[in-house]
C-alpha positions as CSV (number, residue, x, y, z in Angstrom):
1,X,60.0,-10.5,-20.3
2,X,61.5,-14.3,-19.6
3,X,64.4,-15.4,-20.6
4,X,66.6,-19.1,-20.4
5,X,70.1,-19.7,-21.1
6,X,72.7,-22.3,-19.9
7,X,76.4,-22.1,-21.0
8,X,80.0,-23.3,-19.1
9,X,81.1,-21.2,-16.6
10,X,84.8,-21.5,-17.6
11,X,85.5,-17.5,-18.0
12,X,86.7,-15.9,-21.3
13,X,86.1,-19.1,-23.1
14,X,84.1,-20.0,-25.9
15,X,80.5,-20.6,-24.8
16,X,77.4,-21.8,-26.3
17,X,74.1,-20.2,-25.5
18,X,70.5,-20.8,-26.2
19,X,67.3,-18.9,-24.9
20,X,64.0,-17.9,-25.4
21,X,62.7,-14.3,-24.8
22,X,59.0,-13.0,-25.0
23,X,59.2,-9.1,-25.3
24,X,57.0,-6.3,-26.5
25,X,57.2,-2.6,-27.8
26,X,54.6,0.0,-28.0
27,X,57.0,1.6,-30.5
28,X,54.1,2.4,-33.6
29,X,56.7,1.3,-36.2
30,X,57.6,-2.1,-34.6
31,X,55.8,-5.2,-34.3
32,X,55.2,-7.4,-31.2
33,X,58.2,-10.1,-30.7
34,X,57.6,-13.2,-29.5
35,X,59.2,-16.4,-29.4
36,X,62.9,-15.8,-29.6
37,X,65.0,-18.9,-29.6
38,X,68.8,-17.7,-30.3
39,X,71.3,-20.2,-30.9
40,X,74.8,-18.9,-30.3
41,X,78.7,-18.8,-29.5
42,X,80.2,-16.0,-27.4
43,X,83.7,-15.1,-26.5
44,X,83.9,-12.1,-24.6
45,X,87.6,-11.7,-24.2
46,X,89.9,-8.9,-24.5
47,X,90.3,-6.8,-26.2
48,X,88.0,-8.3,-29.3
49,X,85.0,-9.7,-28.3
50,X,82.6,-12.3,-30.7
51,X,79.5,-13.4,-30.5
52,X,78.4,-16.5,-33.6
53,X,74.7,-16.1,-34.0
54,X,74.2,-19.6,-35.9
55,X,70.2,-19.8,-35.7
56,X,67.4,-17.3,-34.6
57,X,63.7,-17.5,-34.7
58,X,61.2,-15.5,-33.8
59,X,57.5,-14.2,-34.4
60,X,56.6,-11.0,-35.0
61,X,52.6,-10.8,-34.2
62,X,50.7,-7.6,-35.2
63,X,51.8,-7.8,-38.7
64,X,52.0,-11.3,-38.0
65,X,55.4,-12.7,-39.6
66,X,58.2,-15.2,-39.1
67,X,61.7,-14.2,-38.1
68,X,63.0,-17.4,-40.3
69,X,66.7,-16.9,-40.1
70,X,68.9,-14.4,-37.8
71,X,72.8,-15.3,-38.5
72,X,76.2,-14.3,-38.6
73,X,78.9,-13.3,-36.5
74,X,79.4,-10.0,-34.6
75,X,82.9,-8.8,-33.6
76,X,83.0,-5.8,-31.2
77,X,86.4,-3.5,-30.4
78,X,86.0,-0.5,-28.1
79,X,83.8,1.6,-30.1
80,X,83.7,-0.4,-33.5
81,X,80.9,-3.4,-34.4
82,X,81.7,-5.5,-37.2
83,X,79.2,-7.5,-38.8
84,X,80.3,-10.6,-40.9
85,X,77.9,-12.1,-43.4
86,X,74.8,-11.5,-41.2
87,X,71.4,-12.5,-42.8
88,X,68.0,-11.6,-42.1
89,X,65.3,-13.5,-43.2
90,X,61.1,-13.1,-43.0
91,X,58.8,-15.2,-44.4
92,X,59.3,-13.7,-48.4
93,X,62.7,-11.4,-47.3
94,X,66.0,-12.0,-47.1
95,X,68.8,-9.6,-46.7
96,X,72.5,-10.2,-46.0
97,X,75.0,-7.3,-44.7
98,X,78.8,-7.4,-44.3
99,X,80.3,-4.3,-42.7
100,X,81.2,-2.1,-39.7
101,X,79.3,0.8,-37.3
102,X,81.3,2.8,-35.1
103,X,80.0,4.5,-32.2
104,X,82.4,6.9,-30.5
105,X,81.4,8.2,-27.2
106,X,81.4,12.7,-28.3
107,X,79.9,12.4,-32.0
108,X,77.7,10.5,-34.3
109,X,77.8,6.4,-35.2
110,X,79.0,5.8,-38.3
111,X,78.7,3.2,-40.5
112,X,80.0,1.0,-44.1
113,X,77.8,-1.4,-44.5
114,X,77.4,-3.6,-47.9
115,X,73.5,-5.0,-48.5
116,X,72.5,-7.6,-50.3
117,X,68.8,-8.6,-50.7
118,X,68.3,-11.1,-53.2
119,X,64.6,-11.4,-52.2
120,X,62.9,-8.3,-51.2
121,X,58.8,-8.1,-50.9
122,X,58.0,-4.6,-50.3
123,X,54.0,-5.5,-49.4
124,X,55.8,-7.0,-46.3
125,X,57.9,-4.5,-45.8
126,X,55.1,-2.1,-45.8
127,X,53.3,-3.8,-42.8
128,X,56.2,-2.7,-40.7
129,X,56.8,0.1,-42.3
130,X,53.8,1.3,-43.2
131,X,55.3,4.7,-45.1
132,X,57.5,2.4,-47.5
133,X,55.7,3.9,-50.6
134,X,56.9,0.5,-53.0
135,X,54.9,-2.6,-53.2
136,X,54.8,-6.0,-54.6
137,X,58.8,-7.6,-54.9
138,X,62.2,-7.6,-56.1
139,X,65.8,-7.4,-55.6
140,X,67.9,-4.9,-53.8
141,X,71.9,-4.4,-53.5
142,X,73.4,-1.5,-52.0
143,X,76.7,0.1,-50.4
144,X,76.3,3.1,-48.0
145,X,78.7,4.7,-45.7
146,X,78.7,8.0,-43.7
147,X,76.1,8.8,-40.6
148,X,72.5,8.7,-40.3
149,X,72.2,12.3,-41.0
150,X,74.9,12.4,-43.6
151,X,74.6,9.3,-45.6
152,X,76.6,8.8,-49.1
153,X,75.0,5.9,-51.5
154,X,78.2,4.3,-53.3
155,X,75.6,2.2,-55.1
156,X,72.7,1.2,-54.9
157,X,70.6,-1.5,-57.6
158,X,67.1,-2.1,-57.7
159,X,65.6,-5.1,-60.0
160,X,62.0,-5.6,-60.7
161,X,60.6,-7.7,-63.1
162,X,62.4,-7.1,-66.1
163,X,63.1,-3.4,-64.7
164,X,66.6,-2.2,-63.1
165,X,67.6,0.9,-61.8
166,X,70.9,1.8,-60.6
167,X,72.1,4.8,-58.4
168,X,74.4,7.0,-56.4
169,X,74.3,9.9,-54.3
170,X,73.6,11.5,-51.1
171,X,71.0,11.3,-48.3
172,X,70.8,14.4,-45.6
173,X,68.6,15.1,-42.8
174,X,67.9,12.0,-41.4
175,X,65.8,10.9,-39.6
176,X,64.1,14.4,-39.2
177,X,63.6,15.1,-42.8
178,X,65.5,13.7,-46.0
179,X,67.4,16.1,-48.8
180,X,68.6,13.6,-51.6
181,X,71.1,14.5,-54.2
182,X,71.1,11.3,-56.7
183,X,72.7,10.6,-60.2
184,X,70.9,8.0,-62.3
185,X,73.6,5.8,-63.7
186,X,71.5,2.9,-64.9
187,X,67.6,2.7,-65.7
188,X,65.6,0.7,-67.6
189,X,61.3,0.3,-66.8
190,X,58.6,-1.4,-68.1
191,X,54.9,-0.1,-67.7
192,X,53.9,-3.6,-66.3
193,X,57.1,-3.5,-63.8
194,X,56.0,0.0,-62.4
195,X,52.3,-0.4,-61.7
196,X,53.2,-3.8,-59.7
197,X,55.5,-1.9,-57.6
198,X,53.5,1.6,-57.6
């Protein structure tokens, strides 16, 4: 691992940082990162703490794709993280979140997150996540609150072509196994729609 930063000294003041880190994982879900430039403000004061992230970029070899845009802002209060307009881009993905995770120290993080992806392609997806039984691309929105192993989908709104299907429900188990409990509020397919993403 390397890593370079420079930043005033001047404690509990705003600070600008930029860096580059070369890391790996042997993780079998997770791709090689290389080349991380992060472009950010920090203010690590009390009691709310902030970091800006106003540029990333990155490579990811083995799938080999681009990190094109990592952004937002993160606020952090004793056990909460806040996430404000954060946006994760690939080469062909792009997904925005606004929302908050809690982590308390004697139970289970958990989390309301909004998610936005106005570009979603799933054949990338899949070479990170090679389980991720949907292929080609769409659109994806979703709200979900609740803890990894007791998750409740507000909504959740899948476009495809000329397809859209809409949802709400429940999600248990995770990550060991998954129980869903959905209700279909929306749907409309097209034959051509579902063999492009099937």
């Amino acid at each position: 691992n390397a890593a370079t930063a420079s930043a005033p000294t001047r404690p509990d003041s705003t600070r600008g940082a930029t860096g580059t880190l070369a890391t790996q994982s042997d993780a079998p879900w997770m791709a090689s990162l290389t080349r991380l430039t992060v472009d950010a403000l920090l203010d690590w004061s009390s009691p709310r703490r902030q970091i800006d992230v106003l540029s990333t970029s990155a490579v990811l070899s083995d799938p080999d794709l681009a990190v094109t845009a990592l952004q937002g802002q993160i606020l952090v209060e004793e056990d909460r993280v806040e996430l404000n307009q954060f946006i994760l881009a690939l080469n062909e993905s792009r997904v925005e979140v606004d929302g908050a995770i809690t982590v308390p120290e004697s139970s289970e993080a958990t989390f309301d997150l909004a998610l936005d992806a106005p570009a979603v392609a799933f054949d990338e997806l899949r070479e990170l996540f090679p389980t991720l039984p949907l292929r080609s691309g769409g659109s994806l929105a979703a709200r979900v609150s609740g803890s990894l192993g007791s998750m409740a989908i507000s909504r959740l709104t899948l476009v495809a072509g000329e397809s859209r299907v809409e949802l709400s429900g429940t999600v248990l188990g995770l990550p060991d196994s998954a129980d869903f409990e959905v209700s279909l509020d929306r749907l409309r397919l097209r034959n051509t729609d579902l063999r492009r993403l099937l």
